[in-house]
C-alpha positions in Angstrom: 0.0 0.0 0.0 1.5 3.5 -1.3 1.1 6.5 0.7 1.1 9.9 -1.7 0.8 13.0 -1.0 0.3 16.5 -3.2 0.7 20.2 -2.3 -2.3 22.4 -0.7 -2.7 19.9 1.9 -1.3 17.1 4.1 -1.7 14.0 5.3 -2.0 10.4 4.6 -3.0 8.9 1.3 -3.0 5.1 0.7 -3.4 3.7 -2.7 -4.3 0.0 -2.7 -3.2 -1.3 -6.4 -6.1 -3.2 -8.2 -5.8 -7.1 -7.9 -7.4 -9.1 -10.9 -10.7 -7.9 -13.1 -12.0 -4.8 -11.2 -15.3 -5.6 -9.2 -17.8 -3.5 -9.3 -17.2 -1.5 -6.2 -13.6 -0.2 -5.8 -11.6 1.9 -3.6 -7.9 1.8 -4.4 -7.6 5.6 -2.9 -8.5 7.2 0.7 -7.2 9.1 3.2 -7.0 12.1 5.4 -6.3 15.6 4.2 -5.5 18.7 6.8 -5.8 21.3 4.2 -4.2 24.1 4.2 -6.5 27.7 4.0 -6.6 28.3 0.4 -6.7 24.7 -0.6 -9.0 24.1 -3.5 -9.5 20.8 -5.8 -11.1 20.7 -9.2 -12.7 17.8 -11.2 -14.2 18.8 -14.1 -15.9 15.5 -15.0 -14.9 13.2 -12.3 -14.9 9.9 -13.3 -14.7 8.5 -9.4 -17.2 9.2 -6.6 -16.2 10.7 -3.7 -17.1 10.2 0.1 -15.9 12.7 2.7 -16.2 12.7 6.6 -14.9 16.0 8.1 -12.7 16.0 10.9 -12.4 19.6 11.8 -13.1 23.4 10.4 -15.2 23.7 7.5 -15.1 24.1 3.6 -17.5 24.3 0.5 -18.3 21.4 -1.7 -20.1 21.8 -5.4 -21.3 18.8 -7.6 -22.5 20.3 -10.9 -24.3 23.4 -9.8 -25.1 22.4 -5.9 -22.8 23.6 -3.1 -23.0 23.7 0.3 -21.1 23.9 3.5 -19.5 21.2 5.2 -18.9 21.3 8.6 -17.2 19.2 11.6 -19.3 15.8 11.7 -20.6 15.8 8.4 -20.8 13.5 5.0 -20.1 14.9 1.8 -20.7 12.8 -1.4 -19.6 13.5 -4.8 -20.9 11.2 -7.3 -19.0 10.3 -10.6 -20.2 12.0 -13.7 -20.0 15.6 -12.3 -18.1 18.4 -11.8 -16.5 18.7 -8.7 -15.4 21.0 -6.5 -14.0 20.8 -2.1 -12.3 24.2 -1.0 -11.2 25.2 2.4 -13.3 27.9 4.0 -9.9 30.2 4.6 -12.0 32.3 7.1 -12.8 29.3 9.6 -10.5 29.6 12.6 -10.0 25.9 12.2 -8.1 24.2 9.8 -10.3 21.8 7.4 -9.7 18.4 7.8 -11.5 15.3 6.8 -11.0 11.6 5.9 -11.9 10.5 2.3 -12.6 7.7 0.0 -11.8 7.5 -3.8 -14.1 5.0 -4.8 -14.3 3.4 -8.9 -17.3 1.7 -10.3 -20.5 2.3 -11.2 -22.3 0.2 -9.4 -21.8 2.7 -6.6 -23.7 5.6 -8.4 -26.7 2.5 -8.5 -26.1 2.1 -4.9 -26.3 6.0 -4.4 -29.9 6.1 -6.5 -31.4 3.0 -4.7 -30.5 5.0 -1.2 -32.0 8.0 -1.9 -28.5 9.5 -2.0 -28.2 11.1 -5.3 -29.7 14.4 -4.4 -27.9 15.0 -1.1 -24.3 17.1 -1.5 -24.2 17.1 2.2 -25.6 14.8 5.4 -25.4 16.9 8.5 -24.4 15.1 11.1 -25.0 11.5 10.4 -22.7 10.5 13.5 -19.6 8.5 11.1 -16.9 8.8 12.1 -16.1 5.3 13.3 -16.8 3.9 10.2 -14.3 6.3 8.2 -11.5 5.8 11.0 -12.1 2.1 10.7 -11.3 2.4 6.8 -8.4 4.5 7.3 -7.1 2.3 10.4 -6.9 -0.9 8.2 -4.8 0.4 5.8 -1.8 -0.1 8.5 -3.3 -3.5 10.0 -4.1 -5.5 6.7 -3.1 -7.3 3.4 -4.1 -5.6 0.4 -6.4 -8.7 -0.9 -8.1 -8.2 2.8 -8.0 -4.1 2.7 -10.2 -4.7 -0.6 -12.7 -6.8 0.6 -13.3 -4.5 3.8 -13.7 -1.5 2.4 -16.0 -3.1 0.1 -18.3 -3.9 2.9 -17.5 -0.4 4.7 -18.5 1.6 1.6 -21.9 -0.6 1.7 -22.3 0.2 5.4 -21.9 3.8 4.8 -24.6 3.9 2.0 -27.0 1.9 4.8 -26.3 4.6 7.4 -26.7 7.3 5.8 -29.6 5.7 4.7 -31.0 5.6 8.0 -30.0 9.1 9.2 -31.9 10.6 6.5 -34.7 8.7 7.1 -35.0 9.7 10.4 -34.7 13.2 9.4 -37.1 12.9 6.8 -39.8 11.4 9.3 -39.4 15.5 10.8 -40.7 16.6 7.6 -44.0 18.5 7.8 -47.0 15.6 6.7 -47.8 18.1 3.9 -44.0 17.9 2.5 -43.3 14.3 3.1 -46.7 13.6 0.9 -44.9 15.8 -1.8 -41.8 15.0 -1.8 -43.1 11.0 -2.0 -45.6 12.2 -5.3 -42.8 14.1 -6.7 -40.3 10.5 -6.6 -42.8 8.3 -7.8 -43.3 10.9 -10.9 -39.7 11.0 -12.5 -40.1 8.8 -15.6 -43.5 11.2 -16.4 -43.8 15.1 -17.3 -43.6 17.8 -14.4 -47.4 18.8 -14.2 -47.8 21.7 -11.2 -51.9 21.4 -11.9 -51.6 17.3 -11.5 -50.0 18.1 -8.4 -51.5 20.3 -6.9 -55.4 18.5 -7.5 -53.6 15.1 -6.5 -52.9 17.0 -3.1 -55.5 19.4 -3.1 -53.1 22.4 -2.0 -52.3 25.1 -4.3 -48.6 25.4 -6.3 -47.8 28.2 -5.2 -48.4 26.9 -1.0 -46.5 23.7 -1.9 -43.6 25.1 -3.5 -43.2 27.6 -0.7 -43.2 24.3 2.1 -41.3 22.6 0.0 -38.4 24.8 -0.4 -38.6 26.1 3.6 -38.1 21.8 4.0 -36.3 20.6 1.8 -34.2 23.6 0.7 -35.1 24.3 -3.3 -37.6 24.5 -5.5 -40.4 21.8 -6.6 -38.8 22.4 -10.1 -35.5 22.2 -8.9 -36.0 19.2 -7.1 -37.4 17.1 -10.1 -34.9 18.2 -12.4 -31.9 17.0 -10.6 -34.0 13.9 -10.3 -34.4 13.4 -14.0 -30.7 14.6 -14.1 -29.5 11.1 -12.3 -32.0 8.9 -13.8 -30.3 10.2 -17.2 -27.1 9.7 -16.0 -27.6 6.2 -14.6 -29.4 4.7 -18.1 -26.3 6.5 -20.0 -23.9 4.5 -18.5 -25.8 1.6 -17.7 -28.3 0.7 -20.8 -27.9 1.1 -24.9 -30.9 3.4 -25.1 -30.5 6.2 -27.6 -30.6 9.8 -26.4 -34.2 10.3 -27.7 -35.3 7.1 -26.0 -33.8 8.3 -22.3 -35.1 11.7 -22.7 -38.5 10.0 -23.7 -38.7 8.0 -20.8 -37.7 11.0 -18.4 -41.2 12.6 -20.1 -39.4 14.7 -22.9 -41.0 14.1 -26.3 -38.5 16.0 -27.9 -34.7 14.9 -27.4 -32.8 18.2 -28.4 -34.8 20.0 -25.1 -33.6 17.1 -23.5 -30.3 17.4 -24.6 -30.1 21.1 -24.2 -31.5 20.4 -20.7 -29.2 18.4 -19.6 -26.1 20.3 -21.1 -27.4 23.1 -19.0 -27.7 21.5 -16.0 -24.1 19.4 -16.0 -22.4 21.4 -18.8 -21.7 18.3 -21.0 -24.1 17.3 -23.7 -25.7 13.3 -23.2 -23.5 11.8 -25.7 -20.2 12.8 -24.7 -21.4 12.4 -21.1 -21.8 8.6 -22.2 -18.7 8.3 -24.4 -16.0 9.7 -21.3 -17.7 8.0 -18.6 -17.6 4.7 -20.2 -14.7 3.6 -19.4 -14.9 4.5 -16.0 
């Protein structure tokens, strides 16, 4: 196991070489990185996810268009197939530091959907910590065929939790809001109808989109793009369907609003999402 390091920051970094045919979950990076105030790292379209667990201080982290602040004790996820941004908050009085895990595959971005994970940046406070320090503790205790197998089952465990704490968050939702939120998931493959909605719930647009962002934090709009947005992204890199057939099944009958939609949104157009991702 290889420990690296680069400048901006410091600390460990352990590289676990790849043994055999690559399974469909890998990490062969991770570490911890005490960062220094103007530290910044850009990924234009990363081709690895990315989970963080901050030890200390605070910074800003972006996928695509979606930042937010991540502070001592929280999760930070960055899913492959987006632009990617982690900077130190240089006005903190505490040094940013948090553990992190490179991890290859796209079975994790399935994973990710099949959590309910895809639309969070950030998970405040989902209590772990163990479960990063355990990763980075093996690394000096362990073979590499071993170190492989764990962290498979730790990046697993991580989805699960994370699973749970926002599920117990999301019981806190208003009733009104959790009902939305549950019509609004259930609606992705069809077209964004606010009328639909709002009969189907019998409260007005205008009322629900106003609960929802207070809850949730954006728009009813918002919300379903970025939905549609990951469904995309999943059946591009995991069917054979033509553009025009994804954006058809998203609810888009015509596949250059699609396309420009999408291109908006991630800043890449569909096919040449599919064609540099694809060997990922």
């Amino acid at each position: 196991m290889t420990m690296l390091n680069k400048p901006g920051k410091h600390g460990p970094i352990y590289h676990l070489p790849p043994l055999g045919s690559p399974p469909p979950v890998s990490v062969q990076f991770l570490g911890v990185n005490y960062c220094d105030p103007d530290y910044r790292n850009i990924r234009k379209l990363a081709k690895i996810t990315v989970f963080g667990f901050v030890l200390s201080g605070q910074g800003r982290v972006q996928v695509d268009r979606r930042a937010c602040i991540a502070r001592q004790g929280d999760v930070f996820l960055l899913p492959a197939g987006c632009y990617h941004e982690v900077a130190a908050d240089p006005d903190h009085p505490e040094p940013w530091s948090y553990i992190w895990l490179n991890i290859s595959g796209n079975l994790v971005l399935e994973l990710l959907e099949a959590y309910q994970l895809r639309s969070h940046v950030v998970v405040a406070d989902a209590g772990l910590e163990p479960l990063f320090r355990e990763a980075i503790a093996g690394m000096d205790a362990a073979s590499v065929e071993d170190m492989h197998k764990e962290l498979q089952v730790i990046v697993m465990r991580i989805h699960v939790s994370l699973f749970e704490a926002l599920r117990r968050k999301g019981e806190a939702l208003s009733p009104a809001v959790h009902a939305i939120k549950q019509c609004l998931d259930n609606g992705i493959l069809q077209p964004f109808d606010s009328e639909r909605l709002s009969a189907q719930l019998g409260i007005s647009f205008k009322q629900m989109n106003r609960l929802f962002k207070r809850e949730v934090g954006t728009t009813l709009y918002n919300y379903v793009i970025d939905k549609k947005i990951e469904s995309a992204k999943l059946m591009l890199l995991n069917t054979q369907l033509t553009i025009s057939e994804i954006g058809y099944r998203l609810g888009y009958a015509d596949p250059h609003y699609f396309s420009n939609m999408f291109h908006s949104k991630t800043g890449i157009r569909p096919s040449a999402f599919r064609k540099q991702l694809s060997s990922m």
